[in-house]
Phi, psi and omega in degrees: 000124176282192189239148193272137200207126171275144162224134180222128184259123185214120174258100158249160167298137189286337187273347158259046194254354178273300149337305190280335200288322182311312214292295180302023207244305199286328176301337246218308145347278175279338167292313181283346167301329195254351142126007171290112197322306178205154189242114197232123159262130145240161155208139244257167205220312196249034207268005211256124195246147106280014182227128175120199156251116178277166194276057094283345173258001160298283169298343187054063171293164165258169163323151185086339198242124183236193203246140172245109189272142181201144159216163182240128180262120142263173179284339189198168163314313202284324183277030177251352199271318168328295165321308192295301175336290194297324188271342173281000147297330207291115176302331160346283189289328148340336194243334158263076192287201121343307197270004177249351180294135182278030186217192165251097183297005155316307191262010184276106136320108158199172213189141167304161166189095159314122194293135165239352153194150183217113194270000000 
């Protein structure tokens, strides 16, 4: 069965990628307690392109800002909606609200995404 995968696009300040990293280490936790396969924080490094769209004319960055590429793998849609439920119960992640975030979740990309290979 393939697997089902939330994909997130997020443009922060590079002096808050230490910030993010905290909140997502503990976020990142609690998605896999609840049974999510795998949990990814990147952030970019390599983003300035000639091909293409590159992810700073993507993200619309500003000076300062670089982009945090994330994805989460479930086995399917239905255990993600599963997951999610639980983890958007957990007072934990309660405690890491919107207004504790280190970006603007205004400009935060996401998105559902059906697997078509997975070597």
């Amino acid at each position: 069965m393939p697997h089902y995968v939330d994909g997130f696009v997020i443009p922060i300040l590079k002096t808050s990628v230490p910030a993010y990293k905290k909140i997502a280490t503990k976020a990142g936790k609690i998605w896999l307690e609840y049974g999510a396969l795998q949990y990814v924080e990147c952030v970019g490094d390599d983003l300035v392109k000639n091909f293409g769209l590159p992810f700073p004319k993507l993200a619309k960055l500003r000076p300062g800002e670089t982009v945090v590429f994330s994805w989460i793998v479930y086995k399917s849609k239905a255990h993600r909606d599963q997951v999610n439920k639980k983890v958007m119960a957990d007072p934990r992640l309660a405690k890491m609200g919107p207004e504790m975030m280190p970006f603007d979740a205004k400009k935060m990309s996401y998105g559902g995404f059906r697997t078509i290979v997975n070597l």
